[in-house]
RODO-2510 file (C-alpha; in nm, 4 decimals, decimal comma):
residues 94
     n   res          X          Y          Z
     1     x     0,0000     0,0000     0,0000
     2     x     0,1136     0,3367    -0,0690
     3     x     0,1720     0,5709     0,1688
     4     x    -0,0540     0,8417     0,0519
     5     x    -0,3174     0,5623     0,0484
     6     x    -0,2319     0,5086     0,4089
     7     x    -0,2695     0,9016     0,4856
     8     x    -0,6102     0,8399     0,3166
     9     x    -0,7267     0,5882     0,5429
    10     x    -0,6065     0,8236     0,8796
    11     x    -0,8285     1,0452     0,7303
    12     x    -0,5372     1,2690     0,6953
    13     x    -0,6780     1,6582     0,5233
    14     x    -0,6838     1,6754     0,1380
    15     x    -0,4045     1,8749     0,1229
    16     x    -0,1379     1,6498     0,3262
    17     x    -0,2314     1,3795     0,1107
    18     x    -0,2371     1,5729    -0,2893
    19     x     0,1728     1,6629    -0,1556
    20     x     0,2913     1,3502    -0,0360
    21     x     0,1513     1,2115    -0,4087
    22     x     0,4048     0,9106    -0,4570
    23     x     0,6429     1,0177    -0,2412
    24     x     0,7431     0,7402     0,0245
    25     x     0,6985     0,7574     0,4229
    26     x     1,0646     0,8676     0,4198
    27     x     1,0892     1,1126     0,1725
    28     x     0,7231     1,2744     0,2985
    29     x     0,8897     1,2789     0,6623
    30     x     1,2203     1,4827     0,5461
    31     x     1,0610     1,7031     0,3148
    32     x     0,7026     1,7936     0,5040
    33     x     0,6560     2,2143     0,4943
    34     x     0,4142     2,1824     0,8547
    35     x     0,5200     2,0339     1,1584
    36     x     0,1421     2,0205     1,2481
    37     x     0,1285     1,6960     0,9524
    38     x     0,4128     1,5358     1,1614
    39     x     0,2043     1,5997     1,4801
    40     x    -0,0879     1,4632     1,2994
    41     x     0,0921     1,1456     1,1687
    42     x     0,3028     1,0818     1,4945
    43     x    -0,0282     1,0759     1,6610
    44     x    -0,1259     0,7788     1,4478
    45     x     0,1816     0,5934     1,4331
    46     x     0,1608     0,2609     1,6437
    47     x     0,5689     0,2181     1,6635
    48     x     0,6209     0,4371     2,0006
    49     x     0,9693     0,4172     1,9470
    50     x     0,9474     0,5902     1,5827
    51     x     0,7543     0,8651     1,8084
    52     x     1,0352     0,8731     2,0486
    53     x     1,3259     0,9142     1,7568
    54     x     1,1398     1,0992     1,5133
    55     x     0,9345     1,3565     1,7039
    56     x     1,2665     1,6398     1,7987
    57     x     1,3771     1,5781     1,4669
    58     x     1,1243     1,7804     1,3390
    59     x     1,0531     1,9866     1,6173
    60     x     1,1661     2,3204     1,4837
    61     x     0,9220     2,2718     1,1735
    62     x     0,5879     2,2293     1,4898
    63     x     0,7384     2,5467     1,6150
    64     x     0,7887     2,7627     1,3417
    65     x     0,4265     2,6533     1,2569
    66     x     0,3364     2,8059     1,5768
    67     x     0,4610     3,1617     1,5779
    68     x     0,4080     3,1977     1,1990
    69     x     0,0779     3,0039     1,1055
    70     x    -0,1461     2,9575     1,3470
    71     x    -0,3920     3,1972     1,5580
    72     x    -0,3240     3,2672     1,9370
    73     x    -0,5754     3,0034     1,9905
    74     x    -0,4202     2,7217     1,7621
    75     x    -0,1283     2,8207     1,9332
    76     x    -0,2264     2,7657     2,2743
    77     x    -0,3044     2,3892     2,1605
    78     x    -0,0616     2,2819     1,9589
    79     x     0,2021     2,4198     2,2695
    80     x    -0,0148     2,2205     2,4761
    81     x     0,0110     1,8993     2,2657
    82     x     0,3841     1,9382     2,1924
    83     x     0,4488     1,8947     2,5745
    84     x     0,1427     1,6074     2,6227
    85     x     0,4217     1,4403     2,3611
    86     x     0,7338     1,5385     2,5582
    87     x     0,5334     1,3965     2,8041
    88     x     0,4529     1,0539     2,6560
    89     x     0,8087     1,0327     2,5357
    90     x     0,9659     1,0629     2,8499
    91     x     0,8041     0,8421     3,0092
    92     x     0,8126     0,5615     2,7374
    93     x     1,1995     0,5751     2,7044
    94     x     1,2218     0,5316     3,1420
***
């Protein structure tokens, strides 16, 4: 299965899935423009260790998205879901 099928079937938005196109998990991961898709997909992804390597690789894209994209609101949120994740990462790697 393709990965943009799989994006499909997390009922990922319209326009996460038209970019990926046939790009592969890989490429999708290094090249995604919004750390909010990587929040989205890490939030899906049953492999907690992927979470656990992957998630502060890409941490400066979740915060640029927050200063530059999203409304005081959305930004309240996503702050507040980047540190549930800190969270859940800490305390599946002890």
């Amino acid at each position: 299965m393709k990965f943009q099928d799989k994006l499909r079937r997390m009922y990922a938005c319209s326009t996460a899935v038209n970019w990926v196109g046939n790009k592969s998990f890989a490429t999708a991961w290094d090249e995604c423009p919004y750390g909010s898709w990587l929040l989205f997909l890490i939030g899906r992804l049953r492999d907690a260790n992927c979470l656990s390597n992957k998630i502060w690789f890409k941490a400066d894209l979740a915060l640029h998205d927050l200063n530059t994209n999203l409304s005081p609101p959305d930004r309240i949120r996503s702050v507040i879901a980047l540190s549930t994740v800190q969270k859940a990462v800490t305390k599946y790697k002890n």
